[in-house]
Every structure is written in C-alpha cells, then in structure tokens.
C-alpha positions, 0 to 999 in steps of 0.5 A: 475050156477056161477061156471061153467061160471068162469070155462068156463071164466078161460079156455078161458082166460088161456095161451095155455100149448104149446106157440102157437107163435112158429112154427118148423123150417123150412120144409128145414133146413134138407134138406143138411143131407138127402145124407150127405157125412160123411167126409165132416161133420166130418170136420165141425162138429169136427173140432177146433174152433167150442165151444161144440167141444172144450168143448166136454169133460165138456159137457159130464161130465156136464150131469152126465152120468154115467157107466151103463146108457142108453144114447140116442144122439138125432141129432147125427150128425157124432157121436162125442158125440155118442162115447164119451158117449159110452166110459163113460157108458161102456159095461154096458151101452149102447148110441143110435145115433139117427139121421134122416140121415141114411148115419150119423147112418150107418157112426156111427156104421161103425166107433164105431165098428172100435173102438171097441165100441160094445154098440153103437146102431143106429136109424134113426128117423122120424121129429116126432118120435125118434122111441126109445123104451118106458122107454128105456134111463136115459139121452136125449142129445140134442145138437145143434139139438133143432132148427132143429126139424120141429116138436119140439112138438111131438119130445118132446112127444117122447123124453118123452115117452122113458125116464125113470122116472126121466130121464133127458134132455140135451138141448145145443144149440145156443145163440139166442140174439137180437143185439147180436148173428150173422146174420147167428144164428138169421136167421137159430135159430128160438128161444133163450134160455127162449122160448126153456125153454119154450116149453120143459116145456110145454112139461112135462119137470121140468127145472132142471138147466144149465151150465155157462162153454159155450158163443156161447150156451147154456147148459140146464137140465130138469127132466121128470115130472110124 
C-alpha cells in the first residue's frame, strides 16, 4: 500500500506541465488586425527604427533556414519576413504567411505575387489553430507575435503538430523587464522572456539556445521533442 499512496502524494504535490499563472493575452489585443488597412501597417511594421526591422536580415540568417525548406511565418503581419524567407528557400522551398487577418494574407499573396514569388502560401488562422497541415514545416517563425496568442497553449499544440521531427521554433519577441522596459511593453506583454521559455517547453519544446545580436527582444530557438 505505501506505494500507491507516495504515487498519489507525488502527483498532487508535483508542479502542473503547463504554468497554471499564465493566462492568453487579452481577449482584445487583436482586435486592430480584424479590418486592418494594409498600407498603414506597412508603415508601422517596416519602417526604420523598429529593432527586428533593422536587423531583418540577421534574424533570418540566425534561424538557419535553408534553400529547399518549408517555413511557416506565424502572425505575419505585412509579409515582411514572409518574403524574405520566400527569397531564401527558393522555388524548392515554400513560406506559409499565416495570420489571423485575412486583409494581412490576401495583401501578401498580392504583393509576393508582384514580386514574383510563386512559393508563397497564405492561411488565415484560428486564436487555436495555425490550420498548417500536419508534419508539413522545418521552422516555425514567431515573431513579436507570442504575446498576441490569446491562447498560447493550443497555439503551441498546433504549431507542434505541423513541424517535422526535429523542426525547429523561432520565438522573437519584446523584452519584458521590470523597471526596465517600457510602460507600453509591460502593459501590452503579458510575460518576459524565462516564462515564455516556459510554456513552450511545457509544450513539447527542447530549448535549443538564442541569439545575443537584439536589445529591445528577444531571439529564441527550440527543437520539437518526439
């Protein structure tokens, strides 16, 4: 009898897989994206002075992406990093712009198509679901996108059902320092850095590593666990 009943003590006193302190964003975080007038967020999101727009180029290079892989752009947003990982995994490749703006995914193919991107494919998503096929991507890029997940925990679950085995995970995202970081980041990031790491890792994520090349984010690496 006394193993069952350290059995039963273990599993109460145990730490929950999923920190049970950390709620979604808030249900109305998204709420500016649903009529999203493109233009305008193109002059927000790709302008100079914003960090991952001025280091665009070494955050693509820092996930490893390679000619022939199968990337998914999470919260693409304007397609900023949609076309650039278009460029990089050439016509053998193919980037997914998955957002949950169908303005943001129909402005995307309408602009990748301009440029002659033929390996560009777009899904607007669910605040559950990245409807990305099963097993279909090598790299899940997020970025500054984690903090509007109002559901980050099937999010997560998605995300790992498309990657491949070993696939990997890209999270960029803001700072979230105490004293520190802004008003406006501390009040629209729900969580810093050690409990994004986390979640995902509750989540079937081996933290893999992350980059030291950004101030205002942060750069982040894990690997599907089988």
């Amino acid at each position: 009898m006394r193993r069952p009943v350290l059995l039963l003590l273990f599993l109460l006193l145990a730490p929950p897989a999923w920190p049970v302190e950390a709620p979604g964003a808030r249900h109305d975080i998204n709420v500016p994206f649903e009529d999203a007038e493109y233009e305008q967020w193109v002059g927000m999101f790709e302008r100079p002075g914003r960090e991952v727009y001025d280091r665009r180029h070494q955050i693509v290079e820092a996930t490893g992406a390679w000619r022939g892989a199968v990337v998914a752009d999470i919260g693409a947003g304007t397609g900023l990093f949609t076309r650039l990982f278009a460029r990089v995994v050439g016509s053998e490749g193919r980037a997914y712009a998955v957002d949950i703006s169908r303005g943001f995914v129909k402005n995307i193919l309408r602009t990748t198509r301009a440029e002659g991107l033929s390996n560009v494919e777009g899904i607007v998503n669910t605040q559950t679901e990245t409807l990305l096929p099963a097993n279909s991507i090598d790299i899940a890029f997020v970025c500054d996108t984690y903090h509007h997940f109002e559901q980050p925990r099937p999010m997560l679950a998605s995300i790992r059902r498309a990657l491949r085995p070993g696939g990997m995970l890209v999270v960029v995202d803001f700072e979230r320092i105490e004293g520190k970081s802004s008003v406006w980041v501390l009040e629209h990031v729900r969580v810093g850095k050690e409990e994004v790491i986390r979640e995902i890792e509750a989540a079937g994520f081996r933290f893999t590593g992350q980059g030291d090349f950004l101030r205002e984010n942060y750069f982040l690496k894990f690997m599907r666990t089988e």
